[in-house]
Every structure is written in structure tokens, then in C-alpha cells.
N, CA, C and O atoms as a Tinker XYZ file with bonds, in Angstrom:
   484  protein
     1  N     -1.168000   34.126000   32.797000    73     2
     2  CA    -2.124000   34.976000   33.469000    64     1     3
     3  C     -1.935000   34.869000   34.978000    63     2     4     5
     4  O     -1.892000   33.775000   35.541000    81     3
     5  N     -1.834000   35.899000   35.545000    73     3     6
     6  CA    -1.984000   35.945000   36.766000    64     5     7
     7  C     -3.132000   35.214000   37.803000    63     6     8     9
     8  O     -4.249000   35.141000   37.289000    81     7
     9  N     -3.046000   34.789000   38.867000    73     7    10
    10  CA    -4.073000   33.919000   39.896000    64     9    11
    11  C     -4.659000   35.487000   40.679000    63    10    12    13
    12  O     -4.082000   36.399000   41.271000    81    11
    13  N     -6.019000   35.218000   40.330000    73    11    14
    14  CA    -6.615000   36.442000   40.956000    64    13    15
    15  C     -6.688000   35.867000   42.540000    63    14    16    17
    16  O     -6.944000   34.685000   42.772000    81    15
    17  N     -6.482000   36.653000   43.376000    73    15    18
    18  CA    -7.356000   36.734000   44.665000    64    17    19
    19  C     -8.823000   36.701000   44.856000    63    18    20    21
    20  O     -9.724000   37.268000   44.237000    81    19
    21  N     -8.843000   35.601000   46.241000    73    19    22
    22  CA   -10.643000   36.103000   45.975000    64    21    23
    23  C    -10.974000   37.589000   46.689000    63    22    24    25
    24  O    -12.128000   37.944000   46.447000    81    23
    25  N    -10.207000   38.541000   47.521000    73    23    26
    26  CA   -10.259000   40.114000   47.054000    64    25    27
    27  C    -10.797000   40.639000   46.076000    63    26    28    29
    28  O    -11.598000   41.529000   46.361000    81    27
    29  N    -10.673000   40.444000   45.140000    73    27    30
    30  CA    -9.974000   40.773000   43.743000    64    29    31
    31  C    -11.392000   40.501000   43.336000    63    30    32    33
    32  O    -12.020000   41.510000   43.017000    81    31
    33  N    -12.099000   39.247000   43.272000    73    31    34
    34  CA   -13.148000   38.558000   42.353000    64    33    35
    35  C    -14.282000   39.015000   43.210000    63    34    36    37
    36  O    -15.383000   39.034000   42.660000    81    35
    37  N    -14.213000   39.370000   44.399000    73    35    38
    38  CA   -15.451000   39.918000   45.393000    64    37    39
    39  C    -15.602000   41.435000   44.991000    63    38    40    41
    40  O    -16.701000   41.955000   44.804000    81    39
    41  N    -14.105000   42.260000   44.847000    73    39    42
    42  CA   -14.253000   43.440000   44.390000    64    41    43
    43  C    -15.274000   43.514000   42.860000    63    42    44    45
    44  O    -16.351000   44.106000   42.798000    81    43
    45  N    -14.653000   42.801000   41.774000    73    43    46
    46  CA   -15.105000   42.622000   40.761000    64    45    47
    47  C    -17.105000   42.412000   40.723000    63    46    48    49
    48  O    -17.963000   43.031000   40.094000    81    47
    49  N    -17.199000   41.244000   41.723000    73    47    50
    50  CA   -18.533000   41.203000   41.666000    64    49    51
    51  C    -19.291000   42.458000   42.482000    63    50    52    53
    52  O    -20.463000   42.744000   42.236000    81    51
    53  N    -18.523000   43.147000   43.442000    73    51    54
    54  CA   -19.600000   44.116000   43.942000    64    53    55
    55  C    -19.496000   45.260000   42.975000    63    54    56    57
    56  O    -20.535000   45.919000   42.968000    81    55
    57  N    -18.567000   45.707000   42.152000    73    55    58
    58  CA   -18.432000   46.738000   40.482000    64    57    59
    59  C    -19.497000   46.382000   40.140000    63    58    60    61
    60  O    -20.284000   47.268000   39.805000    81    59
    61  N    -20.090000   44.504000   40.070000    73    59    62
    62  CA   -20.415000   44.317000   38.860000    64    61    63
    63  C    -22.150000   44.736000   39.231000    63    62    64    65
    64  O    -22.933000   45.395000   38.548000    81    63
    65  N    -22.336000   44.145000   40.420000    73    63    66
    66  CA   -23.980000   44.689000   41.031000    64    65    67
    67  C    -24.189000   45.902000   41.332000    63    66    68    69
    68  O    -25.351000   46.309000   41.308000    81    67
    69  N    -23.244000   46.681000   41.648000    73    67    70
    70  CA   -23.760000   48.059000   41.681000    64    69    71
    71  C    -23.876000   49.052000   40.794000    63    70    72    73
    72  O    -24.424000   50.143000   40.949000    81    71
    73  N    -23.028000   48.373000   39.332000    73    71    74
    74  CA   -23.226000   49.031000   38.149000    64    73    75
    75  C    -24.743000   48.524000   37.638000    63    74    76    77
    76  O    -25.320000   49.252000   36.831000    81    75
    77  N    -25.085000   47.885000   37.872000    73    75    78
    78  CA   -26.643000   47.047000   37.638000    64    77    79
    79  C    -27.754000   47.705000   37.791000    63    78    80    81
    80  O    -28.732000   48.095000   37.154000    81    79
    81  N    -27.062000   47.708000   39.378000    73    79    82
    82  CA   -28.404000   48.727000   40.388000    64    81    83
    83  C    -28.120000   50.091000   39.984000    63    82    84    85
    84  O    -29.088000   50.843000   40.090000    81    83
    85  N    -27.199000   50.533000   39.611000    73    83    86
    86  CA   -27.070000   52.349000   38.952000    64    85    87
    87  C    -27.839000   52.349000   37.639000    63    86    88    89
    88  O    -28.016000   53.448000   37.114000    81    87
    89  N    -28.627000   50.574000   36.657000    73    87    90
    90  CA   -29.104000   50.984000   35.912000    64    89    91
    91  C    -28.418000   50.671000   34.511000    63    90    92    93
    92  O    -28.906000   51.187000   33.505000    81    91
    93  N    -27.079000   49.679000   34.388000    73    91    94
    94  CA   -26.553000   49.436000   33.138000    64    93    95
    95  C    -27.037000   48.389000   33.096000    63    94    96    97
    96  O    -27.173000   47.639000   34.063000    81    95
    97  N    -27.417000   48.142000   31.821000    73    95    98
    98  CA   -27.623000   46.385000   31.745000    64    97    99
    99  C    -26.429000   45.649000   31.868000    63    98   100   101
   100  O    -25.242000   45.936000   31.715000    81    99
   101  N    -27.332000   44.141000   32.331000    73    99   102
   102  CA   -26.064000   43.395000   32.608000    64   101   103
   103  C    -25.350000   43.010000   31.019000    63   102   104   105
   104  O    -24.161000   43.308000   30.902000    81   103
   105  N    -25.756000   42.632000   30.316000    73   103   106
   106  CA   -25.046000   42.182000   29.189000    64   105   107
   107  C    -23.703000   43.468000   28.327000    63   106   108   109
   108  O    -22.764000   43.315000   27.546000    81   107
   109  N    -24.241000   44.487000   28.931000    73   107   110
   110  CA   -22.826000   45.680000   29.189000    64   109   111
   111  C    -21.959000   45.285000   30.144000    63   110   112   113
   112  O    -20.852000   44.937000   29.735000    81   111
   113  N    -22.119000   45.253000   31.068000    73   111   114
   114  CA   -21.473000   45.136000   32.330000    64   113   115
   115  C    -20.480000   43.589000   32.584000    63   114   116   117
   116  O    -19.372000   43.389000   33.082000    81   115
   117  N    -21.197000   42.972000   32.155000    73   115   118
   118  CA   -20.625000   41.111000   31.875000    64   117   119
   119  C    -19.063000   41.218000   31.509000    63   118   120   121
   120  O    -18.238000   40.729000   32.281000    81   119
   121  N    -18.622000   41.931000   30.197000    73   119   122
   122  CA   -17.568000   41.758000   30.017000    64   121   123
   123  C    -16.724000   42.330000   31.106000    63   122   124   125
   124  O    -15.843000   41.821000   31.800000    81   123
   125  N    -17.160000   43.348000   31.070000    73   123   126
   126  CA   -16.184000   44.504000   31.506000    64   125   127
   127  C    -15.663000   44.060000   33.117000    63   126   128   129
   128  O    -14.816000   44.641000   33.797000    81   127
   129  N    -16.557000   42.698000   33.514000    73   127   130
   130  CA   -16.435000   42.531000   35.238000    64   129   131
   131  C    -15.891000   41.084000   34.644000    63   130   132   133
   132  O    -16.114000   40.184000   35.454000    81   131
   133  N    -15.388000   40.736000   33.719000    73   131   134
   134  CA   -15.206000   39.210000   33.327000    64   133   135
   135  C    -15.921000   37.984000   34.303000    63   134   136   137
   136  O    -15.599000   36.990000   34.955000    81   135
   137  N    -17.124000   38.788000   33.922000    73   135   138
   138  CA   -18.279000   37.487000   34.443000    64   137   139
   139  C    -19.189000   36.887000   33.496000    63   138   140   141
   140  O    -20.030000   37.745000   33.227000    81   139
   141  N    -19.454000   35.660000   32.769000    73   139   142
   142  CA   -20.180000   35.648000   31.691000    64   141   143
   143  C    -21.767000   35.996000   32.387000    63   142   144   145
   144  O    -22.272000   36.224000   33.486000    81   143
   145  N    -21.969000   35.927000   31.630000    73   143   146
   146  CA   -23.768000   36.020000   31.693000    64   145   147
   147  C    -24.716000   35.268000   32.181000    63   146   148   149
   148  O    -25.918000   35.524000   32.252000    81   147
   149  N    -24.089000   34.232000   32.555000    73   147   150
   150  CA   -25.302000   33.186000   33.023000    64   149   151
   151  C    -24.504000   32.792000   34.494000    63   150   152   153
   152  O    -24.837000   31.958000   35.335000    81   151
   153  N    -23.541000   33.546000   34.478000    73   151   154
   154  CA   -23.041000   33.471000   36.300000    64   153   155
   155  C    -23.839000   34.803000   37.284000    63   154   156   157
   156  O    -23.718000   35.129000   38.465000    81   155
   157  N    -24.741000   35.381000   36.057000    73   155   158
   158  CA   -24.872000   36.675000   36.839000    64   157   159
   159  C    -26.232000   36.110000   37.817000    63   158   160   161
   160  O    -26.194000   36.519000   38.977000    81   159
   161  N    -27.187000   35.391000   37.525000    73   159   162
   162  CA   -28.463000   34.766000   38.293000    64   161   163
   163  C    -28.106000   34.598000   39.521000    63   162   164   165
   164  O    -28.527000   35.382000   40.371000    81   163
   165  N    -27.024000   33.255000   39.961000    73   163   166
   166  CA   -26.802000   33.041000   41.356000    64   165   167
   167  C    -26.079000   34.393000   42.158000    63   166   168   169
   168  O    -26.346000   34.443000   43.359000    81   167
   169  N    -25.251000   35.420000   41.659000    73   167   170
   170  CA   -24.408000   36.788000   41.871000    64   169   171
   171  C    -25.639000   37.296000   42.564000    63   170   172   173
   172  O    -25.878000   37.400000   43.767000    81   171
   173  N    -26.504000   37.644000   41.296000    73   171   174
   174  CA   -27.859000   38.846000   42.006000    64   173   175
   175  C    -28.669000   38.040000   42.846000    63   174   176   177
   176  O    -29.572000   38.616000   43.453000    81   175
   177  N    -28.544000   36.998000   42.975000    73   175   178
   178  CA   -29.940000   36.650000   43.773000    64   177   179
   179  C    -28.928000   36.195000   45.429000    63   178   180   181
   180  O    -29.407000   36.090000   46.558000    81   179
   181  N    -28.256000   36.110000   45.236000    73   179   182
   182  CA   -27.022000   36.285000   46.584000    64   181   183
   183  C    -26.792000   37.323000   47.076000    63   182   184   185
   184  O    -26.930000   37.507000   48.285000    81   183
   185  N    -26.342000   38.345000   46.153000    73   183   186
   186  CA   -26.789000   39.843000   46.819000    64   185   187
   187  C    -27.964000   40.463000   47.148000    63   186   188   189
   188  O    -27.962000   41.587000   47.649000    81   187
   189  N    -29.251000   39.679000   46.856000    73   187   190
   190  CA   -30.583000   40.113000   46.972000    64   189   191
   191  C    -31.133000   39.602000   48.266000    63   190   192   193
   192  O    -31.759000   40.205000   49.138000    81   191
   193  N    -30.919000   38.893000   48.224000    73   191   194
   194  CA   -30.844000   37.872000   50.070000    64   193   195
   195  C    -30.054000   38.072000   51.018000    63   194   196   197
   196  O    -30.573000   37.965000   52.129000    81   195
   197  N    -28.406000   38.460000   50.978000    73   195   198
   198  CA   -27.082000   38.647000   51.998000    64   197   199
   199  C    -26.817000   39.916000   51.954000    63   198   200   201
   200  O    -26.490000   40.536000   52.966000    81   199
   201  N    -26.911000   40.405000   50.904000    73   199   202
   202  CA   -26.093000   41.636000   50.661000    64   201   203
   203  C    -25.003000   41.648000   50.474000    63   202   204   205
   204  O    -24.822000   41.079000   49.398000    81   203
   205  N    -23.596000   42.145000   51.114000    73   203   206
   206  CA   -22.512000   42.115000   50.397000    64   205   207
   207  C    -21.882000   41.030000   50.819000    63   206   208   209
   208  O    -20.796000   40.842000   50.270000    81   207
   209  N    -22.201000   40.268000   51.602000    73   207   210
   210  CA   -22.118000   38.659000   52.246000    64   209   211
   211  C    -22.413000   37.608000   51.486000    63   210   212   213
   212  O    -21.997000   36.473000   51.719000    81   211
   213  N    -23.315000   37.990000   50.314000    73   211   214
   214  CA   -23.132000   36.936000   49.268000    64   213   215
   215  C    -22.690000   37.264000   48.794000    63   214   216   217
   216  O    -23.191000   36.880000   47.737000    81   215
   217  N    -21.256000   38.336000   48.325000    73   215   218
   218  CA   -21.343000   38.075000   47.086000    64   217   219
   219  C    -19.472000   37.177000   47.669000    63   218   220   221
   220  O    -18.652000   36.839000   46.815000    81   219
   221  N    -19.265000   37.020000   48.940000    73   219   222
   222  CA   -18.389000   36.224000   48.789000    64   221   223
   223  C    -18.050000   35.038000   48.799000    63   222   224   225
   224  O    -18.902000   34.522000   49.521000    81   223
   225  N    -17.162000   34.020000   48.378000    73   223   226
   226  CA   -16.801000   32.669000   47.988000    64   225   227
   227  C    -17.408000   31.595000   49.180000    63   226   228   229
   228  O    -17.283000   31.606000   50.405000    81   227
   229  N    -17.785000   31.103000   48.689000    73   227   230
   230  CA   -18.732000   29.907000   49.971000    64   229   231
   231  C    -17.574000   28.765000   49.812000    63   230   232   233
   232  O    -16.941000   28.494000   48.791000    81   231
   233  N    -17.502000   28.329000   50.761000    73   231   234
   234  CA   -16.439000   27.312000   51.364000    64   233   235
   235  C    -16.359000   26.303000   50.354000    63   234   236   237
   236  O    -17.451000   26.047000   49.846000    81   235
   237  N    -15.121000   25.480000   49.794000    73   235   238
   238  CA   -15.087000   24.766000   48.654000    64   237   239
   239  C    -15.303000   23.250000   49.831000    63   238   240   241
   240  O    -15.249000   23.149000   51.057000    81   239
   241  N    -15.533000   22.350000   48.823000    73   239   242
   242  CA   -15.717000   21.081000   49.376000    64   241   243
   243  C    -14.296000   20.687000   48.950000    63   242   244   245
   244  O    -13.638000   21.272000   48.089000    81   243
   245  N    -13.747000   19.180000   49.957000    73   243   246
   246  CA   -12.656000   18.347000   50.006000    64   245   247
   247  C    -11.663000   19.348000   50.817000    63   246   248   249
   248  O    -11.952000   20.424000   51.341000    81   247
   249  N    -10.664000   18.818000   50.777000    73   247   250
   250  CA    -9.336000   18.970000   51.424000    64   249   251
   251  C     -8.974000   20.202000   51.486000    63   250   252   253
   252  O     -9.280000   20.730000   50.417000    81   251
   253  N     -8.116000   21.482000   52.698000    73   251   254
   254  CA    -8.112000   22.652000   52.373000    64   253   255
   255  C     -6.955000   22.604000   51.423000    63   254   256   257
   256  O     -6.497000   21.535000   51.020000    81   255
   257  N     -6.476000   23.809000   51.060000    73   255   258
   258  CA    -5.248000   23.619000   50.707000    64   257   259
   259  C     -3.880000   24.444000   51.381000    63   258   260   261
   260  O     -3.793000   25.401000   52.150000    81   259
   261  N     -2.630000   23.371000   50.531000    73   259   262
   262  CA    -1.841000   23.124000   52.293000    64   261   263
   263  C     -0.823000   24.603000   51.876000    63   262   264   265
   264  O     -0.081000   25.159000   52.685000    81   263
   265  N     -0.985000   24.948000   50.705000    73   263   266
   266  CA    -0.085000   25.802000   50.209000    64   265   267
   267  C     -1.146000   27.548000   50.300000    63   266   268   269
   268  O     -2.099000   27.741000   49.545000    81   267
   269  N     -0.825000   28.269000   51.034000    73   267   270
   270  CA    -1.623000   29.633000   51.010000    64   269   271
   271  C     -0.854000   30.559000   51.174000    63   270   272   273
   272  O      0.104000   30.187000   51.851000    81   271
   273  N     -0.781000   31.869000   50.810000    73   271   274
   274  CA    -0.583000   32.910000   49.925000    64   273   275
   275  C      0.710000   33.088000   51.272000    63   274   276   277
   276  O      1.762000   33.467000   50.757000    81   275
   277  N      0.833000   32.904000   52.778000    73   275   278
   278  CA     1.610000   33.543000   53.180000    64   277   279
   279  C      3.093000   32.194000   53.133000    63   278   280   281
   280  O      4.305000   32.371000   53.247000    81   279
   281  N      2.415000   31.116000   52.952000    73   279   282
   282  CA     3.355000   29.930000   52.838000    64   281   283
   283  C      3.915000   30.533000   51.355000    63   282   284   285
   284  O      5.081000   30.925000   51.292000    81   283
   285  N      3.038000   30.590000   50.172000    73   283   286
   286  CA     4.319000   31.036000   49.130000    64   285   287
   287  C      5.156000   32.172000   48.968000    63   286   288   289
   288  O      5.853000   32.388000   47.977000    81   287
   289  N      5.072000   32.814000   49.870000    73   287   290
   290  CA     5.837000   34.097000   50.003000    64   289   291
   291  C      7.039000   33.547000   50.916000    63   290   292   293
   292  O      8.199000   33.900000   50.706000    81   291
   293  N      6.766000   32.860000   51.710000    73   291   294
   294  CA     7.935000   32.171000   52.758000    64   293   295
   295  C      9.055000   31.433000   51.843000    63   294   296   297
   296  O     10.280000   31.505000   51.751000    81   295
   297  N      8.034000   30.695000   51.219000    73   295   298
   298  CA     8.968000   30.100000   50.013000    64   297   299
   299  C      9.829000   30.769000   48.877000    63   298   300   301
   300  O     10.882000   30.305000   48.438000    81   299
   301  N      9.187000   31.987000   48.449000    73   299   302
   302  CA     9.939000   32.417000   47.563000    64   301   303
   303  C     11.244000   33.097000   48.506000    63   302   304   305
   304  O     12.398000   33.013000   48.084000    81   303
   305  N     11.049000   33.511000   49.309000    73   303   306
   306  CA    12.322000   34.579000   50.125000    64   305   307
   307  C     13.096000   33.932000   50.441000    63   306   308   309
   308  O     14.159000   34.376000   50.874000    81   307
   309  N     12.657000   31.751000   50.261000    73   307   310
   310  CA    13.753000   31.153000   50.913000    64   309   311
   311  C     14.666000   30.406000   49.693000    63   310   312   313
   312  O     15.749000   29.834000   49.822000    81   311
   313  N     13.784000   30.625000   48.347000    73   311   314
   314  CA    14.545000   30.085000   47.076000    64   313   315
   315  C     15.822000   31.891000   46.818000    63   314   316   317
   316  O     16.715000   31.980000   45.976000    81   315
   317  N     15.470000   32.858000   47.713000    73   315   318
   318  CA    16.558000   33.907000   47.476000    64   317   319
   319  C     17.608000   33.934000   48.357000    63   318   320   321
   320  O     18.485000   34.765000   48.124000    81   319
   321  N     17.720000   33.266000   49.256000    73   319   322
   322  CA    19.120000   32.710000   50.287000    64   321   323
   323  C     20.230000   31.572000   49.697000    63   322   324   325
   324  O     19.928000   30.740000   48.841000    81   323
   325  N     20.877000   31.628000   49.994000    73   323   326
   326  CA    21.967000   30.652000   49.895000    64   325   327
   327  C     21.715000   29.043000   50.482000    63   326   328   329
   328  O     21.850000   28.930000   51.700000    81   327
   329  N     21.421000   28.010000   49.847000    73   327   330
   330  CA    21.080000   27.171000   50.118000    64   329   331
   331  C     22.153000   26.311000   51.196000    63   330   332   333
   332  O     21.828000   25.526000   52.087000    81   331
   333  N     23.336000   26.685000   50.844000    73   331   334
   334  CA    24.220000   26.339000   51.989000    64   333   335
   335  C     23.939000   26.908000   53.449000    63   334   336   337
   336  O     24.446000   26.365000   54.430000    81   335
   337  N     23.391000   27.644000   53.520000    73   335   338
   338  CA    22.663000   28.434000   54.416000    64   337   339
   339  C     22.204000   27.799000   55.511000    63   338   340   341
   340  O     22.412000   27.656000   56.716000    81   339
   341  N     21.257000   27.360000   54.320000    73   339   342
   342  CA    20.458000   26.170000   55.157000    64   341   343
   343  C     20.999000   24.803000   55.330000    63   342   344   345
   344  O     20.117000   23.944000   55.317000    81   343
   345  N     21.808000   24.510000   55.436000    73   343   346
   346  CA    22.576000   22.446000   55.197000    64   345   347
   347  C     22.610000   21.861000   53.840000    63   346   348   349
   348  O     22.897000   20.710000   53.513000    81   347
   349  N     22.305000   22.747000   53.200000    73   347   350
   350  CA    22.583000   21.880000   51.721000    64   349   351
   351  C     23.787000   22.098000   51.172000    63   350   352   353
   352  O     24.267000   23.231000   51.153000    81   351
   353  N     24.413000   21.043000   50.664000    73   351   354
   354  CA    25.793000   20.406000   50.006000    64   353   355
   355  C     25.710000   21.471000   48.590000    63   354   356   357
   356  O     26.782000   21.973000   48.251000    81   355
   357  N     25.030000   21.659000   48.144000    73   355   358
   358  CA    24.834000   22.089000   46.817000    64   357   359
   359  C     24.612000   23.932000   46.566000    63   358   360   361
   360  O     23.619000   24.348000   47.163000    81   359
   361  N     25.104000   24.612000   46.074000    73   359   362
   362  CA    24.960000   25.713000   45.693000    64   361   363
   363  C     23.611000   26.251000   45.239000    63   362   364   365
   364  O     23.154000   27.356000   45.531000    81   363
   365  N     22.975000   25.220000   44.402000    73   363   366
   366  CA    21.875000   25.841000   43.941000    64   365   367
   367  C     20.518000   24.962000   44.716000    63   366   368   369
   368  O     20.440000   23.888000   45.312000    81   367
   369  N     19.657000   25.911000   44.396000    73   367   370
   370  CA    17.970000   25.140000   44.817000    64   369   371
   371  C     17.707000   23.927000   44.303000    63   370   372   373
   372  O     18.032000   23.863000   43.118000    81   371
   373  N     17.243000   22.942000   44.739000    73   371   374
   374  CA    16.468000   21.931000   43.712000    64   373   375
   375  C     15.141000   21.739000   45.034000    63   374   376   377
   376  O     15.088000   22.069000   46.218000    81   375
   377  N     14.147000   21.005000   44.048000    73   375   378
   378  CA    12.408000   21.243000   44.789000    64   377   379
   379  C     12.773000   20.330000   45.970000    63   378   380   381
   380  O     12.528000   20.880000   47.043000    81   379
   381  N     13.122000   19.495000   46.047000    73   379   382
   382  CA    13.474000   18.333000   47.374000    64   381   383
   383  C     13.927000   19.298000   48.466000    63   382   384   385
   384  O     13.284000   19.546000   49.485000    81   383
   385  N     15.501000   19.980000   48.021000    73   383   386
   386  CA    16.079000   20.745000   49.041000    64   385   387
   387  C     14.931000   21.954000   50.183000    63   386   388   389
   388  O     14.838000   22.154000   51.394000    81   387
   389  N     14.174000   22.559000   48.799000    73   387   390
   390  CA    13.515000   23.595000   49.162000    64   389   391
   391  C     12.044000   23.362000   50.542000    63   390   392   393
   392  O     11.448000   24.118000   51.309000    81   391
   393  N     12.012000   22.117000   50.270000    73   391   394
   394  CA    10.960000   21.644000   51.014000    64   393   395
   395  C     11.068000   20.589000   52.036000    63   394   396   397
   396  O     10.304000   19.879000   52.691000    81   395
   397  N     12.662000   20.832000   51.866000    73   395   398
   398  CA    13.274000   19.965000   52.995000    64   397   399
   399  C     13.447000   21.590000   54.256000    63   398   400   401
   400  O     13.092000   21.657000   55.433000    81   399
   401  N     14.036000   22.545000   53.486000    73   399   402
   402  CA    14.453000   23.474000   54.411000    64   401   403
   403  C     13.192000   24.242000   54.936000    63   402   404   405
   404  O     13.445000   24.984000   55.885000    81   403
   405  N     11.938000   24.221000   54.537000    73   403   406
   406  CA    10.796000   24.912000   54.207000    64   405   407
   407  C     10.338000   23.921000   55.758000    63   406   408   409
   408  O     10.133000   24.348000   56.894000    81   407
   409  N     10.292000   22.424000   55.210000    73   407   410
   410  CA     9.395000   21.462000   56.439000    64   409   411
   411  C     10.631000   22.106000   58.362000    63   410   412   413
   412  O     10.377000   22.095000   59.566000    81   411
   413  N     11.725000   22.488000   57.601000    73   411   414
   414  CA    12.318000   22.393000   58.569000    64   413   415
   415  C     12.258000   24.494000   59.613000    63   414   416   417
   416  O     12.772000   24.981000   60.620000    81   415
   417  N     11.685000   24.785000   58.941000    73   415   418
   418  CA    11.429000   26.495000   59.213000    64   417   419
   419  C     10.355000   26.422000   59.583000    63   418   420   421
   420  O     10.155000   27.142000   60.562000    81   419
   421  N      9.136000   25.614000   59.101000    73   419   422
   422  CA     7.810000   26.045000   59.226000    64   421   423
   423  C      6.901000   24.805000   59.975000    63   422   424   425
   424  O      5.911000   24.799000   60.707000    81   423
   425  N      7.579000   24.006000   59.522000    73   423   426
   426  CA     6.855000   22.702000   60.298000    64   425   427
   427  C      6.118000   21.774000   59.380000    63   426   428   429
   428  O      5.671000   20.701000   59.786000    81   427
   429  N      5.996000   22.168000   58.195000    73   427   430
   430  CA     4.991000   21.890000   56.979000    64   429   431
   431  C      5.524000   21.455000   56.326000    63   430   432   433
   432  O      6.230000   22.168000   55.613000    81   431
   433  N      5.541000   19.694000   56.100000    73   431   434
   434  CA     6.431000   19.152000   54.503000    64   433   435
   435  C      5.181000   19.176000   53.736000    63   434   436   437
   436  O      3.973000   19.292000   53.944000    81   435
   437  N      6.228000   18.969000   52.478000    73   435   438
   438  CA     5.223000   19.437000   51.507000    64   437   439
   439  C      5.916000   18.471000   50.521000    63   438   440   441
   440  O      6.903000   17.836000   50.893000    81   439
   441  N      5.495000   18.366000   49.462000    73   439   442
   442  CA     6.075000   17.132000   48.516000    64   441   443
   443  C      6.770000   18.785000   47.336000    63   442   444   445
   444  O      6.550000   19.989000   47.197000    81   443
   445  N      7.729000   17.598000   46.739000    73   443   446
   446  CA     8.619000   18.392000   45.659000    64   445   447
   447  C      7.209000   18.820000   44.327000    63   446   448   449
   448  O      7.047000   19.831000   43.643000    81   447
   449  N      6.484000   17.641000   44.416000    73   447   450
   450  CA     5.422000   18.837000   43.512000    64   449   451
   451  C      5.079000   19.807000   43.609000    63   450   452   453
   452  O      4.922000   20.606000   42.686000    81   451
   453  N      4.802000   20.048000   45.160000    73   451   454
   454  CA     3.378000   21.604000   45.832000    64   453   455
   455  C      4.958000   22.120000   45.507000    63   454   456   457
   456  O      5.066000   22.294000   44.293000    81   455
   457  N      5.989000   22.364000   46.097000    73   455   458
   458  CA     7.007000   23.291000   45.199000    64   457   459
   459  C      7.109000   23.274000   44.156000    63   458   460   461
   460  O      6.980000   24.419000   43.723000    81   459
   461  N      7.304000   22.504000   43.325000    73   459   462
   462  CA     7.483000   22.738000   42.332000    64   461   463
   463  C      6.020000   23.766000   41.365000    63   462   464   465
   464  O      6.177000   24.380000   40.310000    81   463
   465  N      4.998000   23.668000   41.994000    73   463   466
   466  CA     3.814000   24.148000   41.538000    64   465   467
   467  C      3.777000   25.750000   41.848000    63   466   468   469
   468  O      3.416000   26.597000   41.030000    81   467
   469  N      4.195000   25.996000   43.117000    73   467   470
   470  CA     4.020000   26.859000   43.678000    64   469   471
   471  C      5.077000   28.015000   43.024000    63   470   472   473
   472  O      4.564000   29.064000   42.634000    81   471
   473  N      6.691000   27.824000   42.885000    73   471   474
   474  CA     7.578000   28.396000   41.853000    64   473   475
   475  C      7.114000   28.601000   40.356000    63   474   476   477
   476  O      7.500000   29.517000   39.630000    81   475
   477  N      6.229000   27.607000   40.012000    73   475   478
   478  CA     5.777000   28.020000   38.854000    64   477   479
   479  C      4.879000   29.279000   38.727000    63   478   480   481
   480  O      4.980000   29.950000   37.700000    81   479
   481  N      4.286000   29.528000   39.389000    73   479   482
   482  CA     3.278000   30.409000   39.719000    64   481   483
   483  C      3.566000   31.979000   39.555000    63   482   484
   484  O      2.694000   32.800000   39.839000    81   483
């Protein structure tokens, strides 16, 4: 399955309140916005107080994260170059190389996991 954007999940929730307020019940509307039913309380009562300001993502607690949408795009365009390219001995990618050449373009090391996570994706 694809990683939604929170775009994507803000769009979804403002479908999902204004089909409400036009008058569908929510237990129609639930699936069709893949929101269960008992997420809809804090949704409406956020839009009932902010307006379209609640209905977006409130800041997560702990650490940000180090990998974001324009870092994996950097990454993928750089697993499509020639790794000799960049100083590597070896013809093909491996996660070490990639985040060796990545810390060295962008400034950002990153461990062979967050690549390796991030290619999976």
C-alpha cells in the first residue's frame, strides 16, 4: 500500500465533514473517507472550534524525522546514476555506498537502515 501524504488525509477529512454538513450520515460517509467511526468525535469537534485548521495534523511528539519526502526523491535519482560516478569501486549500489554519496551531496548521513527503509518504500 502506498504512504499517504498528510495532503492527502487533510483532503480526505475535509470530503469527510462537508459531506456531514451537506447532511449524510456519518456512518455512510466513514468508509468511503477511510475513517472509522470513532475517529470522527475529535475530526468534528476540531472543525467545530478551528475550522479548516483543525482538521490538520498537530505536531507529533519525539524526534523529527531525518528522512522527508524531498530527501527521498534525492535519493532515488541518486540510486539511477552510475555509482562510479560518485567514487565507488563497485558498479552497483549497496545501502552503505548510497549514504555515503548522499552524506556527501547533501550534508546528511544517514545510517544504511534509513536507506535501506526508504528504497523499500
Amino acid at each position: 500500500m502506498l504512504q499517504q501524504t498528510t495532503e492527502v488525509w487533510v483532503l480526505r477529512r475535509a470530503q469527510a465533514i462537508r459531506a456531514v454538513v451537506a447532511g449524510q450520515h456519518v456512518s455512510t460517509v466513514s468508509p468511503l473517507c477511510s475513517l472509522a467511526h470513532a475517529a470522527w468525535r475529535p475530526w468534528r469537534q476540531r472543525f467545530a472550534q478551528q475550522g479548516l485548521q483543525g482538521l490538520l495534523d498537530r505536531p507529533r511528539p519525539g524526534r523529527p524525522r531525518k528522512v522527508r519526502c524531498e530527501l527521498a526523491q534525492h535519493l532515488n535519482r541518486l540510486v539511477d546514476q552510475d555509482p562510479r560516478q560518485h567514487g565507488s569501486l563497485s558498479s552497483q549500489w549497496n545501502c552503505r555506498a548510497l549514504a555515503t554519496a548522499l552524506a556527501h551531496h547533501i550534508g546528511l548521513q544517514l545510517g544504511r537502515a534509513s536507506v535501506r527503509s526508504v528504497l523499500k518504500k
